[in-house]
Every structure is written in structure tokens, then in C-alpha cells.
PDB file of N, CA, C and O in Angstrom, chain B, residues numbered from 101:
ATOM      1  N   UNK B 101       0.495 -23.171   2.345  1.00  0.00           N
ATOM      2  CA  UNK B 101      -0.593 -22.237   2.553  1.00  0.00           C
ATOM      3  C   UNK B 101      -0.561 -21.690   3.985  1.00  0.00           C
ATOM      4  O   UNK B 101      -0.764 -20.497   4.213  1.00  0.00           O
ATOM      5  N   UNK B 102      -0.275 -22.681   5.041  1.00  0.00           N
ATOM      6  CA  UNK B 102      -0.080 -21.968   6.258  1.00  0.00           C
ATOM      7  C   UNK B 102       0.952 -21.214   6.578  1.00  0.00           C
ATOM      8  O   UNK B 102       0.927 -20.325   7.429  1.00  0.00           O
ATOM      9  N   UNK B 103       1.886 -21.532   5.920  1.00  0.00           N
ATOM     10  CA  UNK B 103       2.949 -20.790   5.993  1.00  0.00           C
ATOM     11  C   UNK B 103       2.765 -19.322   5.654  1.00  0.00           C
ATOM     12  O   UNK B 103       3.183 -18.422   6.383  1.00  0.00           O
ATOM     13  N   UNK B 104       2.044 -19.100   4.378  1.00  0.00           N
ATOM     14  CA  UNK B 104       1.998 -17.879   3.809  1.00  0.00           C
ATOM     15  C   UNK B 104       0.907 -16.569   4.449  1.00  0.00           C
ATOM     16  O   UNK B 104       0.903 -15.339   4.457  1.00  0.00           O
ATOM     17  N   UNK B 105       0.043 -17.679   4.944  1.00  0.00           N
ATOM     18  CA  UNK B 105      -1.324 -16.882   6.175  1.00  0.00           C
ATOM     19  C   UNK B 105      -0.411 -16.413   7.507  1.00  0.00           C
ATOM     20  O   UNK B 105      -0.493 -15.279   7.978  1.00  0.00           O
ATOM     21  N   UNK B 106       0.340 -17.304   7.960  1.00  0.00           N
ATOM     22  CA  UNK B 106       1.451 -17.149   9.104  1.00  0.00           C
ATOM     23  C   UNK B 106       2.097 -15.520   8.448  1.00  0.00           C
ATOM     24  O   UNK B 106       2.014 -14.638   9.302  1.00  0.00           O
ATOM     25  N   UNK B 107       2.390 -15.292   7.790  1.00  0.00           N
ATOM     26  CA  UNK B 107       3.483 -14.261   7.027  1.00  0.00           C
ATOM     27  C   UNK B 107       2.570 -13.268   6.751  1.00  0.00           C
ATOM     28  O   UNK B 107       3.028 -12.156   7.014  1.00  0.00           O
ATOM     29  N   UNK B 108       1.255 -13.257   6.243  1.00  0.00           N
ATOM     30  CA  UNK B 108       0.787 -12.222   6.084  1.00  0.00           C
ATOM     31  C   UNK B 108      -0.016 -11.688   7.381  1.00  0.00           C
ATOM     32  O   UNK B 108      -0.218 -10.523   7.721  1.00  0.00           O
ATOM     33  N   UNK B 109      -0.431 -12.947   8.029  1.00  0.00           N
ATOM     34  CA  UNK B 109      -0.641 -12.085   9.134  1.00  0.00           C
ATOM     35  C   UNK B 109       0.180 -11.299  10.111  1.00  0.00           C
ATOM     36  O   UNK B 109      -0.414 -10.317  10.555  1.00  0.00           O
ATOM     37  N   UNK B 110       1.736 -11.539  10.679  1.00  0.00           N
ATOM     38  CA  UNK B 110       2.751 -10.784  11.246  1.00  0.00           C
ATOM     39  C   UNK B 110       2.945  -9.419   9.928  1.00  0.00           C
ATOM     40  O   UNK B 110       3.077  -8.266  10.337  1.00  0.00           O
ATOM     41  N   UNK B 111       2.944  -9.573   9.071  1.00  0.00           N
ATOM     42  CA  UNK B 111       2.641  -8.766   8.257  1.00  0.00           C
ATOM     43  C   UNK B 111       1.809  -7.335   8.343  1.00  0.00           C
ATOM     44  O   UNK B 111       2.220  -6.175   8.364  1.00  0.00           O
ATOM     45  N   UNK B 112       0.582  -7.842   8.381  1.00  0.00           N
ATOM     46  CA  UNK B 112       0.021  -6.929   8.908  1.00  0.00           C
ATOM     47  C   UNK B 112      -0.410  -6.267  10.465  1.00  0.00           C
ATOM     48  O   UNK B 112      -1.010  -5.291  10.915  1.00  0.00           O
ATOM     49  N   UNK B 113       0.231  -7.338  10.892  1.00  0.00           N
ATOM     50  CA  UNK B 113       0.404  -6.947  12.998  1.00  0.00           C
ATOM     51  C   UNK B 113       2.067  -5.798  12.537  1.00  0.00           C
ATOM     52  O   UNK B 113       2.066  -4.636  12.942  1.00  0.00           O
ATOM     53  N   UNK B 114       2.613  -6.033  12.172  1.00  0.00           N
ATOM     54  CA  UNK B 114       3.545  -4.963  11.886  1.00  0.00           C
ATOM     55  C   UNK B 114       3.228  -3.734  11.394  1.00  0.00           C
ATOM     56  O   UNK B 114       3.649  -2.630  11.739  1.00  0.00           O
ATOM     57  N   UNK B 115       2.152  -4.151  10.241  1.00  0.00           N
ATOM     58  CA  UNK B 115       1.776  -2.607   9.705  1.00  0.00           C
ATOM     59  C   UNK B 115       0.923  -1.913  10.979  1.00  0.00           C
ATOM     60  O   UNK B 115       1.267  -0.848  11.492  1.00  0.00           O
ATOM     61  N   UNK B 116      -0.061  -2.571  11.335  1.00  0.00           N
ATOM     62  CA  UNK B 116      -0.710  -1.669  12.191  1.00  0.00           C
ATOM     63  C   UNK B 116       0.359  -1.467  13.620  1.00  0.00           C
ATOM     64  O   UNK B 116       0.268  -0.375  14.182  1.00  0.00           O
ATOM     65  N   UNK B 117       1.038  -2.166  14.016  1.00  0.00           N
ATOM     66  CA  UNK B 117       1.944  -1.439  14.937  1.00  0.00           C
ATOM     67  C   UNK B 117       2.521   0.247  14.293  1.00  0.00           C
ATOM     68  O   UNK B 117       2.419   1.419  14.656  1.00  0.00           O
ATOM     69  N   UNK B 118       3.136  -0.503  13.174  1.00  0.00           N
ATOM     70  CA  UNK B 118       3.415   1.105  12.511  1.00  0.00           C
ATOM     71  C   UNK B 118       2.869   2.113  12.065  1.00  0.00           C
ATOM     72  O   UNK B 118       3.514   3.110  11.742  1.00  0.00           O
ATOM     73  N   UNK B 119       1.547   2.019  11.970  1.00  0.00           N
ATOM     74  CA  UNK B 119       0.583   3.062  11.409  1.00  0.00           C
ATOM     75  C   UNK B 119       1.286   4.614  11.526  1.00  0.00           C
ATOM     76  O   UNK B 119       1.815   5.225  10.597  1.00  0.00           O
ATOM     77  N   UNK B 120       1.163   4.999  12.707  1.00  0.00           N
ATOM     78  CA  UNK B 120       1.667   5.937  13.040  1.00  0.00           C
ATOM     79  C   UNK B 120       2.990   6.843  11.996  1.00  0.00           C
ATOM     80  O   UNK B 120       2.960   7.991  11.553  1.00  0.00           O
ATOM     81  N   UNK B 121       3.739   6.095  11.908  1.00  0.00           N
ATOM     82  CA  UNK B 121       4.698   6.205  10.888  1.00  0.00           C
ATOM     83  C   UNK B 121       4.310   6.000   9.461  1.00  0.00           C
ATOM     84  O   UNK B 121       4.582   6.640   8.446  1.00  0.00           O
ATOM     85  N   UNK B 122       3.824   5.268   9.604  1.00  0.00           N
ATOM     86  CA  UNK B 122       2.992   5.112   7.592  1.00  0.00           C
ATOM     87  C   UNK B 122       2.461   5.318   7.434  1.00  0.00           C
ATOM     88  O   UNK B 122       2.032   4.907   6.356  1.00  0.00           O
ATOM     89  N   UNK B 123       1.466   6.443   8.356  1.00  0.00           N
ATOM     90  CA  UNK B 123       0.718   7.568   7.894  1.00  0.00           C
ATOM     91  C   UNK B 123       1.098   8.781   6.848  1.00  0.00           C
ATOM     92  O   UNK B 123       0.592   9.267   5.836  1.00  0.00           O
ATOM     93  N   UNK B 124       2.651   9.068   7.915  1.00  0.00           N
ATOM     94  CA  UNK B 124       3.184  10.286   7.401  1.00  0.00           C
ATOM     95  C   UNK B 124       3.387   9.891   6.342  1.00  0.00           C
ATOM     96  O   UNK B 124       3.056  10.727   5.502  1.00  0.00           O
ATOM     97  N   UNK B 125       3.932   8.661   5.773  1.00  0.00           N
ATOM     98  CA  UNK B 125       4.829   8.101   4.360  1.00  0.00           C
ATOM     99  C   UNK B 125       3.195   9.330   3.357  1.00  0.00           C
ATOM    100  O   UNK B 125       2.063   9.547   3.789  1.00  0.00           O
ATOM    101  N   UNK B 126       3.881   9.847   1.939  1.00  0.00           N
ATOM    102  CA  UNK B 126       3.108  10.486   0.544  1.00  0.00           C
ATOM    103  C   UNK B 126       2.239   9.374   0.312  1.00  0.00           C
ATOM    104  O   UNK B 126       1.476   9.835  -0.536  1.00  0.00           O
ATOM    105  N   UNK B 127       1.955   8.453   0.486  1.00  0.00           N
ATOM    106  CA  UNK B 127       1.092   7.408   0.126  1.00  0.00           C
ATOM    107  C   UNK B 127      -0.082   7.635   0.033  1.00  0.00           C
ATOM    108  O   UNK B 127      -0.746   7.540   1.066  1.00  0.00           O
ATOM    109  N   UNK B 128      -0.785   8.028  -1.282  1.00  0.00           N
ATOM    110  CA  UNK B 128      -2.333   8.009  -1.879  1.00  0.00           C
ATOM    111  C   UNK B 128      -2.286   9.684  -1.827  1.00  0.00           C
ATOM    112  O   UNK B 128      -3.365  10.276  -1.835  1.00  0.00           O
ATOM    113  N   UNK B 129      -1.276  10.302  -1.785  1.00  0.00           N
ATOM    114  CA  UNK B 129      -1.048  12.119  -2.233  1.00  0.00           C
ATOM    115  C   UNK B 129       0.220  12.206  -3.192  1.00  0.00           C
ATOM    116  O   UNK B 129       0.929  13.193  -2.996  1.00  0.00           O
ATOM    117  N   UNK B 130       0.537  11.506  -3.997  1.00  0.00           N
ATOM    118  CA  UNK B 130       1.287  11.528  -4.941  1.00  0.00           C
ATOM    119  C   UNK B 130       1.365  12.022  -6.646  1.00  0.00           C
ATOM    120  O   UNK B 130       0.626  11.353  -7.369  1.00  0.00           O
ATOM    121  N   UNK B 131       1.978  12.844  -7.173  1.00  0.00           N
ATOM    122  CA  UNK B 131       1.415  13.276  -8.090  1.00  0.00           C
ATOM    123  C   UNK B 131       1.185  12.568  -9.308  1.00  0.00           C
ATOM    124  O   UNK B 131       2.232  12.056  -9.706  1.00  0.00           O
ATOM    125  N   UNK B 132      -0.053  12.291 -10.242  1.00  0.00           N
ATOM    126  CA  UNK B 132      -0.653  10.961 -10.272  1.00  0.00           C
ATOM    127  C   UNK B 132      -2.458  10.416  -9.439  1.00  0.00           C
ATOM    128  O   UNK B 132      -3.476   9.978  -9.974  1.00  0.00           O
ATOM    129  N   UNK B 133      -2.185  10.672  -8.227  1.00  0.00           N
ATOM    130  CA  UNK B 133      -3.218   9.940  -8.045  1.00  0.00           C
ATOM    131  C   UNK B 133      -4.421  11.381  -7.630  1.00  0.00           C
ATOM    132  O   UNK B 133      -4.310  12.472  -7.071  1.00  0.00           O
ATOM    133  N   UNK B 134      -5.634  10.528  -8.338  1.00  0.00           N
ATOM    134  CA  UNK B 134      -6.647  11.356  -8.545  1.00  0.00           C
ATOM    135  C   UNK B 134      -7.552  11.520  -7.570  1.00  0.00           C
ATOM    136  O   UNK B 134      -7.794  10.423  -7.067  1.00  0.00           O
ATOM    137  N   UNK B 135      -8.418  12.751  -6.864  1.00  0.00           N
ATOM    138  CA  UNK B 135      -8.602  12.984  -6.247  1.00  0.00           C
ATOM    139  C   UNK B 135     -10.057  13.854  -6.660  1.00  0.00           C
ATOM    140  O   UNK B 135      -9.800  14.939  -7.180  1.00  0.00           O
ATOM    141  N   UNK B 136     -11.285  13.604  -6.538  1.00  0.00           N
ATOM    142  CA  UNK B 136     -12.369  14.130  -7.630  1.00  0.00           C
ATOM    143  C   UNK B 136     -13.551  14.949  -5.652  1.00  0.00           C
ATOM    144  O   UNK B 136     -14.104  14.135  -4.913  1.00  0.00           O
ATOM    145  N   UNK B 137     -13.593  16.481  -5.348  1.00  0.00           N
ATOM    146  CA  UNK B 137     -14.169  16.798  -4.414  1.00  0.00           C
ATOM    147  C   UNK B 137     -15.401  17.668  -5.291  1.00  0.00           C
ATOM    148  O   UNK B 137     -15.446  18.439  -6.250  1.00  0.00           O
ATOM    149  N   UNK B 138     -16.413  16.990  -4.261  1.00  0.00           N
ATOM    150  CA  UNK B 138     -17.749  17.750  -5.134  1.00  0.00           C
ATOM    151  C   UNK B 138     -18.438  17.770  -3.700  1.00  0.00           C
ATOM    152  O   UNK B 138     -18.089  16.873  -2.932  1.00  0.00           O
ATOM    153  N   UNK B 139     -19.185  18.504  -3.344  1.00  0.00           N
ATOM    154  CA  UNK B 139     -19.863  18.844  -1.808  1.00  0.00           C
ATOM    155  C   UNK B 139     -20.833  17.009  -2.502  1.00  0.00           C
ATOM    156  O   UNK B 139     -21.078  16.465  -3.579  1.00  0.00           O
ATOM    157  N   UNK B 140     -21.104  16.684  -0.626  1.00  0.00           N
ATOM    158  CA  UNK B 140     -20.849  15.545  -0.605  1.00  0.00           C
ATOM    159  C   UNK B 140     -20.893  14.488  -1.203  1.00  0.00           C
ATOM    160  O   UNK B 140     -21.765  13.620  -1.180  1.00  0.00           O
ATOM    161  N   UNK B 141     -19.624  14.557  -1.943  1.00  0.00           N
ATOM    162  CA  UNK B 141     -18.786  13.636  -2.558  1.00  0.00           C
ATOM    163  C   UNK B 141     -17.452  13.732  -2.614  1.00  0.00           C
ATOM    164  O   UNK B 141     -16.942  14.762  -3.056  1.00  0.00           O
ATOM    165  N   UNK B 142     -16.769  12.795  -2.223  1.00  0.00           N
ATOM    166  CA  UNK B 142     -15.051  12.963  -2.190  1.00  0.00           C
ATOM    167  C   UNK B 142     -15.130  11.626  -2.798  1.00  0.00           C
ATOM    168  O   UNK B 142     -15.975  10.756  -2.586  1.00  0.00           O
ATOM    169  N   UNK B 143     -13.813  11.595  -3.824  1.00  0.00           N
ATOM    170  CA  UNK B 143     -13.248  10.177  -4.943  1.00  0.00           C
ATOM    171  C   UNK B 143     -12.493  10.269  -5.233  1.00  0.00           C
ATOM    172  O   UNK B 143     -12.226  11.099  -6.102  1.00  0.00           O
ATOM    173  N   UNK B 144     -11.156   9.041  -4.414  1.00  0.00           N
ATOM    174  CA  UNK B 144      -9.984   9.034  -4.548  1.00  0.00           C
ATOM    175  C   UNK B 144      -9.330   7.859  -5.353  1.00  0.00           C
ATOM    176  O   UNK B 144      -9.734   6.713  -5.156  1.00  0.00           O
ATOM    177  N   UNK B 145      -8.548   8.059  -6.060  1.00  0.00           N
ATOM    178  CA  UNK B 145      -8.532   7.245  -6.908  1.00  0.00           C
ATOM    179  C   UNK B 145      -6.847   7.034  -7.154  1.00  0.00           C
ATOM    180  O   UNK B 145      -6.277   7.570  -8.104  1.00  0.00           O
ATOM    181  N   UNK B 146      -6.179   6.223  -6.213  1.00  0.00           N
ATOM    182  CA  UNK B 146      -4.825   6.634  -6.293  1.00  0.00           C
ATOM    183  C   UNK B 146      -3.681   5.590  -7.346  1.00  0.00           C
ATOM    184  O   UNK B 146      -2.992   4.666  -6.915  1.00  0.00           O
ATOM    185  N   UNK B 147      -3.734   5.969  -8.486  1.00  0.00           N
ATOM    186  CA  UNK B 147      -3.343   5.717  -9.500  1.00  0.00           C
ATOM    187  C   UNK B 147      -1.838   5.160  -9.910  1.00  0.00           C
ATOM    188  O   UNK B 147      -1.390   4.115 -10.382  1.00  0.00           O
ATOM    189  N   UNK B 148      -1.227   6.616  -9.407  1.00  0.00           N
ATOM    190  CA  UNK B 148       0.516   6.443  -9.002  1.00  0.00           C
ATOM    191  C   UNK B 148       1.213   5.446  -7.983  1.00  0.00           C
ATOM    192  O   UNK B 148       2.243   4.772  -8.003  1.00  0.00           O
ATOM    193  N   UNK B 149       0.135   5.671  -7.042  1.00  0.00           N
ATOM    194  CA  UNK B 149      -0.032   5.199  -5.162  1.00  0.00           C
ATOM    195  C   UNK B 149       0.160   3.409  -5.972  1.00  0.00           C
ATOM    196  O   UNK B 149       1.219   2.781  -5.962  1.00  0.00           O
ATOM    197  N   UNK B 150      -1.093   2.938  -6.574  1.00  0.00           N
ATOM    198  CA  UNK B 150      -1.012   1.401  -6.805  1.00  0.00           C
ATOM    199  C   UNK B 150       0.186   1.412  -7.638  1.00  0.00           C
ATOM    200  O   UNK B 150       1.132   1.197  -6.880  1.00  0.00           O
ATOM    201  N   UNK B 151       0.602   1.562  -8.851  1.00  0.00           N
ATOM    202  CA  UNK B 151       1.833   1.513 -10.094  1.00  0.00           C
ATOM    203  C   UNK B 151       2.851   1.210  -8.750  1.00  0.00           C
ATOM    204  O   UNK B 151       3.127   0.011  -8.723  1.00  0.00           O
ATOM    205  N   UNK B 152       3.535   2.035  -7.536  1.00  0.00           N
ATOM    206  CA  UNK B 152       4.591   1.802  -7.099  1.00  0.00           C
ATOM    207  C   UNK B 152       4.399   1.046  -6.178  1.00  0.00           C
ATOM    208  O   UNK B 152       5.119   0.054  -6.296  1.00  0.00           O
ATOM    209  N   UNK B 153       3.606   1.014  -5.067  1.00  0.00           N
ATOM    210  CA  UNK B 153       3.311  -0.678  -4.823  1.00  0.00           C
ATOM    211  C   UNK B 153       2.863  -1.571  -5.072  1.00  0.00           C
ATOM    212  O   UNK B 153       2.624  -2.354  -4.153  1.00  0.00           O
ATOM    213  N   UNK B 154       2.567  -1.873  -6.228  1.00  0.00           N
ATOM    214  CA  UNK B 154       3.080  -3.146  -7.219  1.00  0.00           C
ATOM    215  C   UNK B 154       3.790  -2.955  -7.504  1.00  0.00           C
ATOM    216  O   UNK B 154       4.430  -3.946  -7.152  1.00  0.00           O
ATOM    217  N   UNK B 155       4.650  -2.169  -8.140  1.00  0.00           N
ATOM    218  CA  UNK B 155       6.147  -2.225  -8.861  1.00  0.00           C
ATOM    219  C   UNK B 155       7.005  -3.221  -7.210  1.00  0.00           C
ATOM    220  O   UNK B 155       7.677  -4.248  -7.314  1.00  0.00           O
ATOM    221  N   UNK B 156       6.712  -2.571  -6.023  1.00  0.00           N
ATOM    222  CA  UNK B 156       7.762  -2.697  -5.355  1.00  0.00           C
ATOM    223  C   UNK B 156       7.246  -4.285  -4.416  1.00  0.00           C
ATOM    224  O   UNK B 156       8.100  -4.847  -3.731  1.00  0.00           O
ATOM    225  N   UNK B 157       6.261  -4.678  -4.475  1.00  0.00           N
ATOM    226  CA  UNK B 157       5.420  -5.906  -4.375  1.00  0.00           C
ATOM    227  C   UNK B 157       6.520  -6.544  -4.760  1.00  0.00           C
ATOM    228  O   UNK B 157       7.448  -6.930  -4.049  1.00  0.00           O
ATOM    229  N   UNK B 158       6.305  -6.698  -6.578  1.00  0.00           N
ATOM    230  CA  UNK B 158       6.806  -7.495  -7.687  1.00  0.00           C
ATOM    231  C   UNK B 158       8.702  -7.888  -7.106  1.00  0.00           C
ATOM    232  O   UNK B 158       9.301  -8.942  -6.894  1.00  0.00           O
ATOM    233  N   UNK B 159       9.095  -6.415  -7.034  1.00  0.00           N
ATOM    234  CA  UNK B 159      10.898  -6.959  -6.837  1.00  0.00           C
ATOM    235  C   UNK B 159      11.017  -7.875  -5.430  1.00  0.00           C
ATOM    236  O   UNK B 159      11.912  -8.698  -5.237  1.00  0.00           O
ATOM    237  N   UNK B 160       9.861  -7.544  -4.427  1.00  0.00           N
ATOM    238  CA  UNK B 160      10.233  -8.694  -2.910  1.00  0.00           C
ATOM    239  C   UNK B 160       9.948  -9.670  -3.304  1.00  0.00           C
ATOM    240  O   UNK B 160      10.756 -10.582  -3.128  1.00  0.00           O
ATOM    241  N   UNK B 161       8.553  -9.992  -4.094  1.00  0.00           N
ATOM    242  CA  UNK B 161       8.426 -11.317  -4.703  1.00  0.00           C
ATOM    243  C   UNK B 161       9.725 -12.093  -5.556  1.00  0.00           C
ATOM    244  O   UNK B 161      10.044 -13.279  -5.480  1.00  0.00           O
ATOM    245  N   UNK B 162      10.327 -11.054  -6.354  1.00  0.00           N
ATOM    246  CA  UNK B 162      10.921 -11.924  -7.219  1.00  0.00           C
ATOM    247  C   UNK B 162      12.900 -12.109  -6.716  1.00  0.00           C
ATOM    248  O   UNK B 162      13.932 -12.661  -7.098  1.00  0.00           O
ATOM    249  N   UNK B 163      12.400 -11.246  -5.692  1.00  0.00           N
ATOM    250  CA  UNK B 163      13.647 -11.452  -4.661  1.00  0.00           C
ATOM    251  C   UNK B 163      13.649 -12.847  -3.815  1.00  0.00           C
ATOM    252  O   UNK B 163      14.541 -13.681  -3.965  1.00  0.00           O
ATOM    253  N   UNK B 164      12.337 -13.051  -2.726  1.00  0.00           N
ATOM    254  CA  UNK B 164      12.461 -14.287  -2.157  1.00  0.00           C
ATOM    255  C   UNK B 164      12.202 -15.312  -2.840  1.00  0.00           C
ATOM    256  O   UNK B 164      12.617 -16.382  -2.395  1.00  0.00           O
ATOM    257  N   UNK B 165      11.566 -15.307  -3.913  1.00  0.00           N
ATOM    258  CA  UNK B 165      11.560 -16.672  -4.863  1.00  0.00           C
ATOM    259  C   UNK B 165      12.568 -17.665  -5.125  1.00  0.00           C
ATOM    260  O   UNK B 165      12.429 -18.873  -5.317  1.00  0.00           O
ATOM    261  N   UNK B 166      14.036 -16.659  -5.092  1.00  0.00           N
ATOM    262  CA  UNK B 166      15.312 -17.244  -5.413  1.00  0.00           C
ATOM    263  C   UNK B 166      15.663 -17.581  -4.405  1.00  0.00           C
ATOM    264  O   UNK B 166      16.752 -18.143  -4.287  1.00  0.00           O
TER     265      UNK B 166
END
């Protein structure tokens, strides 16, 4: 368990170092994910955005497992 808190936290000290860059990444504007604008109301709903990171979650998981 500590191990895995250890990992997700450098984890995410990496992502936010990178923000900048994984901003630009299509992530949550992909065609697929839903996007509902009504004067004030905006509802994003990114559909495609989750399907491929989980898809790509799933292969690191089932990569370091082995």
C-alpha cells in the first residue's frame, strides 16, 4: 500500500510539473465527448476522453503486472 501511494503521488508531482504540456494534449475536446452550453450553464461530459484513458490505464496495468 505504501508503495503504491509512493507511485501515485510522484505521479501526480509529474503531472502537475507537466501541465503546461498536457494542456495542449485533445483531452476532453475529442470527437465523442459531449459538451451541453446553455447561458449559465456549461456540461461537459467527456465520453471518448474516459473510453481512451481507461483503455490506456488497462494496457500499463496489465503491462507491469507481469
Amino acid at each position: 500500500m505504501q508503495r503504491f501511494l509512493i507511485l501515485a503521488g510522484v505521479a501526480l508531482l509529474l503531472a502537475g510539473l507537466g501541465w503546461p504540456w498536457l494542456a495542449k494534449l485533445p483531452l476532453g475536446r475529442l470527437p465523442g465527448d459531449l459538451v451541453i452550453e446553455r447561458p449559465h450553464l456549461k456540461v461537459c461530459v467527456p465520453i471518448t476522453t474516459m473510453l481512451l484513458v481507461s483503455l490506456v490505464v488497462t494496457i500499463l496495468l496489465r503491462l507491469f503486472r507481469k
